[in-house]
N, C-alpha and C positions, 0 to 999 in steps of 0.2 A: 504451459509456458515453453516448454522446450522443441513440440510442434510450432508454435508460433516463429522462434525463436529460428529454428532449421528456415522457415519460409521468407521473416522479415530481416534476420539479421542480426536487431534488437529489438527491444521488446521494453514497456516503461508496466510496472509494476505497482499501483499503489494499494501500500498495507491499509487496511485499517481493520484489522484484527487485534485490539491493542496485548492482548491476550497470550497469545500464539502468534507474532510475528515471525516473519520467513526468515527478514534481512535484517533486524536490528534486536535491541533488548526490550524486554516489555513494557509498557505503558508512552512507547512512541507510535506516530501514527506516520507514512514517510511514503515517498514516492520515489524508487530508485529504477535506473538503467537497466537491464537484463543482458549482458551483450555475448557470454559464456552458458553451455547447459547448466541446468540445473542436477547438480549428483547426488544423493544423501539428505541428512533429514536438515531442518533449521540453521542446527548450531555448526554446520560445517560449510554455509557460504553466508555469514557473518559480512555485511558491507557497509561502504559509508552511502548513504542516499544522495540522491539527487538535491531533497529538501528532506525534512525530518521535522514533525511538531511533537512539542512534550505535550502529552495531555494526561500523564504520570499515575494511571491507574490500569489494573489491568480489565474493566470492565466498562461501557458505555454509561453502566448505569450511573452510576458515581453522579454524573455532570452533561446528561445528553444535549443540554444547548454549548458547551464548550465543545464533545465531541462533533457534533455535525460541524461547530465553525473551521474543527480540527480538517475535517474532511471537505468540508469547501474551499479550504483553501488551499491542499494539495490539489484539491479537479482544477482550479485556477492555474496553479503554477503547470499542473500538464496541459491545459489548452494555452498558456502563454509560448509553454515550447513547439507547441503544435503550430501556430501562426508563425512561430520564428524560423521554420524549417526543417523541423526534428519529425517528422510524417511518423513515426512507430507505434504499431497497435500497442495499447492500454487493456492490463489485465487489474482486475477488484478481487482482492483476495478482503470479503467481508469475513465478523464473525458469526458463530454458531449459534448466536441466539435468535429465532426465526419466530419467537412466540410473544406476542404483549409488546410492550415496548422495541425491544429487539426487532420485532416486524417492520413499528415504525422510521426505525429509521431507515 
């Protein structure tokens, strides 16, 4: 992020780690600004997002047709900013489950 960030400027961010999120508390799913480095672990750049969905659990499994609607509709509101004029590369900070369902999504 903070390569990116030296390059563009700003940088648009969407969590969907609901788990380990960067910028908010857990079981949100959110698409925030990046316009400062990034220093330090999580809980020391704490922000308000751009857009922010509850999807109130800290795992996909829970409800994976709420979480993908979770995540299509922050990729929405970042291509709506995208056409609007807001041009800033988009980083995917997914979670760590890569195996079985976790794959699929």
């Amino acid at each position: 992020c903070n390569v990116l960030l030296s390059r563009h400027g700003a940088v648009m961010h969407l969590e969907s780690d609901v788990g380990q999120p960067e910028f908010t508390p857990a079981g949100l799913l959110s698409l925030s600004l990046v316009t400062k480095p990034l220093l330090g672990p999580p809980h020391t750049h704490i922000r308000t997002p751009v857009k922010a969905v509850f999807y109130g659990d800290v795992s996909p499994e829970e409800d994976p047709v709420l979480y993908r609607r979770c995540c299509s509709e922050l990729s929405e509101s970042f291509s709506e900013q995208q056409v609007a004029g807001a041009k800033v590369p988009l980083i995917i900070n997914t979670c760590g489950w890569i195996k079985g369902l976790g794959l699929d999504l």
